[in-house]
C-alpha positions in Angstrom: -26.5 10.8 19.7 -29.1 12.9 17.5 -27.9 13.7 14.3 -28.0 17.2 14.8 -26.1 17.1 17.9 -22.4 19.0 17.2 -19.6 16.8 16.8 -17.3 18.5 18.7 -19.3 16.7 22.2 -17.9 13.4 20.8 -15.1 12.4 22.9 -14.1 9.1 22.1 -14.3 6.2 19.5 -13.7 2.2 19.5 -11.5 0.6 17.1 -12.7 -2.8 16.7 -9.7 -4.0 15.5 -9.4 -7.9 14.4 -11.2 -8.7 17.6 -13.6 -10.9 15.6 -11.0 -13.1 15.9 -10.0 -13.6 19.4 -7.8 -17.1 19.1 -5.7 -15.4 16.7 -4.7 -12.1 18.9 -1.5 -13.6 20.0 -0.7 -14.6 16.5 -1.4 -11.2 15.2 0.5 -9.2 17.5 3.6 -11.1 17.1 3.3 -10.7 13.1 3.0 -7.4 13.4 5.3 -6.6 15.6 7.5 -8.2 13.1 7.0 -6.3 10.6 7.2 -3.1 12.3 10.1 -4.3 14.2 11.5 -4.8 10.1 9.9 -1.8 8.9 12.2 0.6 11.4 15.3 -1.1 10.7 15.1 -1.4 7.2 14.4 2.4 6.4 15.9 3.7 9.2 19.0 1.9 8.1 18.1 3.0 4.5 18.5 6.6 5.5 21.6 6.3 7.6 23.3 4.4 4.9 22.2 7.4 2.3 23.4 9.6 5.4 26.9 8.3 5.8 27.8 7.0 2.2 29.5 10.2 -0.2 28.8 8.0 -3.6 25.2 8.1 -2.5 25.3 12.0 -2.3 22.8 12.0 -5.8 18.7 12.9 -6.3 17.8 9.2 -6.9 19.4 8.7 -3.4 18.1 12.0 -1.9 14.3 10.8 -3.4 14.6 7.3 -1.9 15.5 8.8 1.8 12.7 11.1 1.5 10.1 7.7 0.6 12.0 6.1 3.5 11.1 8.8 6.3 7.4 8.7 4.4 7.0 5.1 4.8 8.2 5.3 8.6 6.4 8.0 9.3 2.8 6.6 8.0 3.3 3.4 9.3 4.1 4.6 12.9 1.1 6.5 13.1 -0.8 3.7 13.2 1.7 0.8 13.9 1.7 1.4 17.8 -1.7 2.1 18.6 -2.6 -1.0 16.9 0.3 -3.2 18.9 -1.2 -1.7 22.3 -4.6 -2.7 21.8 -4.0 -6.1 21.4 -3.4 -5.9 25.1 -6.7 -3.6 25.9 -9.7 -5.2 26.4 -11.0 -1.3 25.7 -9.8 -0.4 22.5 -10.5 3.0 22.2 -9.2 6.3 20.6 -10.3 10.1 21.8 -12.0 12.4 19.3 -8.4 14.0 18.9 -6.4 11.2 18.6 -8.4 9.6 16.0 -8.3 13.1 13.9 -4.5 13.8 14.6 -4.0 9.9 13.5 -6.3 9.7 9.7 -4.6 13.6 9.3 -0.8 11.7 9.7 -1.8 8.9 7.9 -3.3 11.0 4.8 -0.8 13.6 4.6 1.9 11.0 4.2 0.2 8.5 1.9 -0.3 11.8 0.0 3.3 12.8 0.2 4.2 9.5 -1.0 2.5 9.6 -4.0 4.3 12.9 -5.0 7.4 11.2 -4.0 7.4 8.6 -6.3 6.6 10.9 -9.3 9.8 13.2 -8.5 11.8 9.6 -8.5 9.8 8.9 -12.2 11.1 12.1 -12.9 14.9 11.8 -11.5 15.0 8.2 -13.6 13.4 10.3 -16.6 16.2 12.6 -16.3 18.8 10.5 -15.8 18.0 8.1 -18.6 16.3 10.6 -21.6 18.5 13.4 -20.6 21.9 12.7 -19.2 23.6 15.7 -19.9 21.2 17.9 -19.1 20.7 15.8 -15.8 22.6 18.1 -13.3 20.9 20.9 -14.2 17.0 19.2 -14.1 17.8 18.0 -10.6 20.5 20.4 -9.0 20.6 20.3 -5.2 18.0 22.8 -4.9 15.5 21.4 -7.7 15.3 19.0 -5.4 14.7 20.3 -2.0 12.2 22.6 -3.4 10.4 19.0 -5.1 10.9 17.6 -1.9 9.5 20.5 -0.1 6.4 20.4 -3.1 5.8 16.7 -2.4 5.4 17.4 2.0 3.0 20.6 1.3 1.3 18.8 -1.0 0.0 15.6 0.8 -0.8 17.0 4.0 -2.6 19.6 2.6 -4.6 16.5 1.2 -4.7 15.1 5.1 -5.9 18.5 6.7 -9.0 18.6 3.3 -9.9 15.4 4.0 -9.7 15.4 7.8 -12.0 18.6 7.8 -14.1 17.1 5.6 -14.7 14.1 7.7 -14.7 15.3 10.8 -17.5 17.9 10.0 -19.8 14.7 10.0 -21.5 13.7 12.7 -21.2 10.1 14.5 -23.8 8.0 16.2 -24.3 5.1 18.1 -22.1 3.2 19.9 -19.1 4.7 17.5 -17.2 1.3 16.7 -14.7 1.7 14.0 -14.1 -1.5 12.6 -10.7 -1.1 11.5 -7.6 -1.0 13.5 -6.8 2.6 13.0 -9.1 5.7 11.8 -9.4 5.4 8.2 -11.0 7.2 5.6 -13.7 4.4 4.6 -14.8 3.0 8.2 -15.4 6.6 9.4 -17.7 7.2 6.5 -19.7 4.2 7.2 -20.1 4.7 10.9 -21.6 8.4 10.1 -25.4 9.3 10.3 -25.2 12.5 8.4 -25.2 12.8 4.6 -21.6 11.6 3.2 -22.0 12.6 -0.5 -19.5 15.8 -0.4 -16.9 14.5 1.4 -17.2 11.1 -1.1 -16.9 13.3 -3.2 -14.1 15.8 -2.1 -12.7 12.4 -1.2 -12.4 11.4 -4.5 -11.4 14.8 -6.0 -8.6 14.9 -3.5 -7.7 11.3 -5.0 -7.4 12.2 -8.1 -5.7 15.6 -7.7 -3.0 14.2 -5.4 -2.6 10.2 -6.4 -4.4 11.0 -10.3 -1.6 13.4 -10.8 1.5 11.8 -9.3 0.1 8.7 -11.3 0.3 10.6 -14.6 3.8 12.3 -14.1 4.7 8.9 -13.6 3.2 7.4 -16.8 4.6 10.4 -19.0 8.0 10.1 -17.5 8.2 5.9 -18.2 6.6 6.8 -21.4 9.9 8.6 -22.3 12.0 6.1 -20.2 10.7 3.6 -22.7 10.9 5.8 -26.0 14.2 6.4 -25.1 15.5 2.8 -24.0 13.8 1.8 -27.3 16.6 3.5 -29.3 20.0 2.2 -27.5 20.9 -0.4 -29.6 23.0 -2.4 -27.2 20.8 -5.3 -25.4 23.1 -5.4 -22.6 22.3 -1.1 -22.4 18.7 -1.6 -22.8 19.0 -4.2 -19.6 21.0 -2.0 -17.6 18.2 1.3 -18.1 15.2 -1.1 -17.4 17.2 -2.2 -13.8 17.4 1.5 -12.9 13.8 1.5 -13.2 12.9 -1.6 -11.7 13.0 -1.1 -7.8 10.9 2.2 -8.7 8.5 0.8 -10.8 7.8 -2.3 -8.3 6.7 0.2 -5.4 4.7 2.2 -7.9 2.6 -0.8 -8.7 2.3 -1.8 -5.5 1.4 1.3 -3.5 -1.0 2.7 -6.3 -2.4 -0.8 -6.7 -3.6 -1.7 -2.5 -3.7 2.6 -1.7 -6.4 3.0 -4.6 -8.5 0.1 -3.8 -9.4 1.2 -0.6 -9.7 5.2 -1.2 -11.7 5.0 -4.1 -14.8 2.5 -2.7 -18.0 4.2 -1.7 -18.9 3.9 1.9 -22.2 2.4 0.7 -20.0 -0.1 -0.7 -17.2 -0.4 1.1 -16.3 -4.2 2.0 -14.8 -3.9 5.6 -12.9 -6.8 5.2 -11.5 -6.4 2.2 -10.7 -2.6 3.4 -9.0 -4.1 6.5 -6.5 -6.4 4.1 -6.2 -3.8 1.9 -5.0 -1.2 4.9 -2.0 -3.6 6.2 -0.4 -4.0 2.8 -0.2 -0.3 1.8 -0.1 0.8 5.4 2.9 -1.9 7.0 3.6 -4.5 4.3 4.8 -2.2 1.8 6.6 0.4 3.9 8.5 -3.1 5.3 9.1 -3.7 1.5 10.6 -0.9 -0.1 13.8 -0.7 1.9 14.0 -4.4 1.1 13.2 -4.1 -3.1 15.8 -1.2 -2.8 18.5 -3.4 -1.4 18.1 -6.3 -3.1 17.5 -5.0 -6.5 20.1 -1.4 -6.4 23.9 -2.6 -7.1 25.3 0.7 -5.3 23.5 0.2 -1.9 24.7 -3.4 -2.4 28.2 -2.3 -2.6 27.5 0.4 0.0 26.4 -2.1 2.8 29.5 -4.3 1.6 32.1 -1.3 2.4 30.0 -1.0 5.7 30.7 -4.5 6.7 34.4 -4.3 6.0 34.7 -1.4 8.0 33.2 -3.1 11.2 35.5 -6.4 10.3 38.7 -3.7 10.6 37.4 -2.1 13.2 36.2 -4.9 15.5 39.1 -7.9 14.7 
């Protein structure tokens, strides 16, 4: 295709997938489809448990149903595609699909970000201002965060989209990747890429650079403040509030800023690739997980669940 031929006659791409490595396809499917299979129960049962519990009627709780429909959501827009084309010899994705796919996939990782800076804030709250905290976060504080956090990244996944998808594409359009993503696409263009690198990483920092700093400022009061209870056991017990939180901050931020923030001249597709599956299945199949195991009232929650099944089933 000519590189001044309009973009709008291309009609389909090929995701290359991890077909380089053909003895392992079986492998790969099943691991996947593990963690998938993981990543639906554990936030899906996150959420219902949030749903159907009244002592987890609070912001923190409110916040960490909102990351679990997030992570769910991102992670099956690309999740099933991906599991169906280890059984297609023709892995391909229309014009559309691949568009409709990066815009889901963006718009949540964006909404993610700002999600985990209104749960920096929540702990901030809860820890440096206690009796103030009802008013910070009242019911409707938070649905209008919430509602803050949504507009906000997919207005990041329809900039970047457009930005992308006003490129033009040529050759045999092989995406090597297993789902459209921000990096591959740029490589496989034949049209200058320097102003959507560039909005690219504007949109980085605006969305990801600001939710990062709301989070450091709100920690950086978290610690001031846990600095002057004099109690060891008290200062333990405001760190473990934090902790769960703080784990999926460091990892999402960590794998999500790798990736986003390479050029496409120098964009490793390997590393890219490794880089995709932990911030876009491993840690989605986390964070339900780190919640559980770490958060003494869902604990106690799924305890009372399990009693309730042993009465009613005898």
């Amino acid at each position: 295709m000519a590189v001044g031929e309009n973009v709008s006659t291309v009609t389909n791409f090929i995701l290359w997938g991890f077909s380089e490595h053909p003895q392992l396809q079986v492998v790969l499917f099943l691991l996947f489809l593990g963690i998938y299979l993981v990543t639906l129960a554990g936030n899906l049962g996150l959420m219902v448990l949030i749903r159907m519990d009244p002592h987890l009627q609070s912001p923190m709780y409110f916040f960490l149903g909102n990351l679990s429909f997030v992570d769910l959501s991102y992670t099956s827009s690309v999740a099933p595609k991906m599991l169906w084309d280890f059984f297609r010899e023709q892995k391909t994705i229309s014009f559309a699909g691949c568009a409709a796919q990066l815009f889901c996939f963006i718009g949540m990782g964006g909404t993610e970000c700002c999600v985990l800076s209104a749960m920096a804030y929540d702990r901030y709250a809860a820890i440096s201002r206690p009796l103030l905290y009802p008013a910070l976060l009242s019911p409707a504080i938070c649905v209008r965060m919430a509602m803050t956090a949504y507009a906000g990244g997919f207005l990041t996944g329809l900039v970047q989209t457009s930005s992308i998808f006003q490129l033009h594409f040529c050759g045999l359009r092989v995406i090597n990747h297993f789902f459209c993503d921000l990096p591959p696409l740029m490589a496989l263009s034949c049209s200058p890429t320097f102003l959507s690198r560039v909005l690219n990483v504007l949109m980085v920092c605006a969305v990801g650079g600001t939710s990062a700093l709301l989070v450091l400022v709100s920690y950086g009061h978290i610690i001031a403040a846990v600095v002057k209870i004099r109690s060891t056991q008290g200062r333990i017990k405001a760190f473990n509030t934090c902790a769960s939180h703080l784990t999926t901050v460091i990892l999402f931020y960590g794998s999500g800023l790798f990736s986003y923030l390479q050029s496409s001249a120098g964009y490793s597709q390997d590393k890219g690739k490794v880089a995709s599956v932990f911030y876009g299945a491993v840690i989605p199949m986390l964070n339900p997980i780190i919640y559980s195991l770490r958060n003494k009232e869902i604990k106690d929650s799924l305890k009372k669940l399990k009693k309730r099944k042993k009465h009613s089933f005898p």
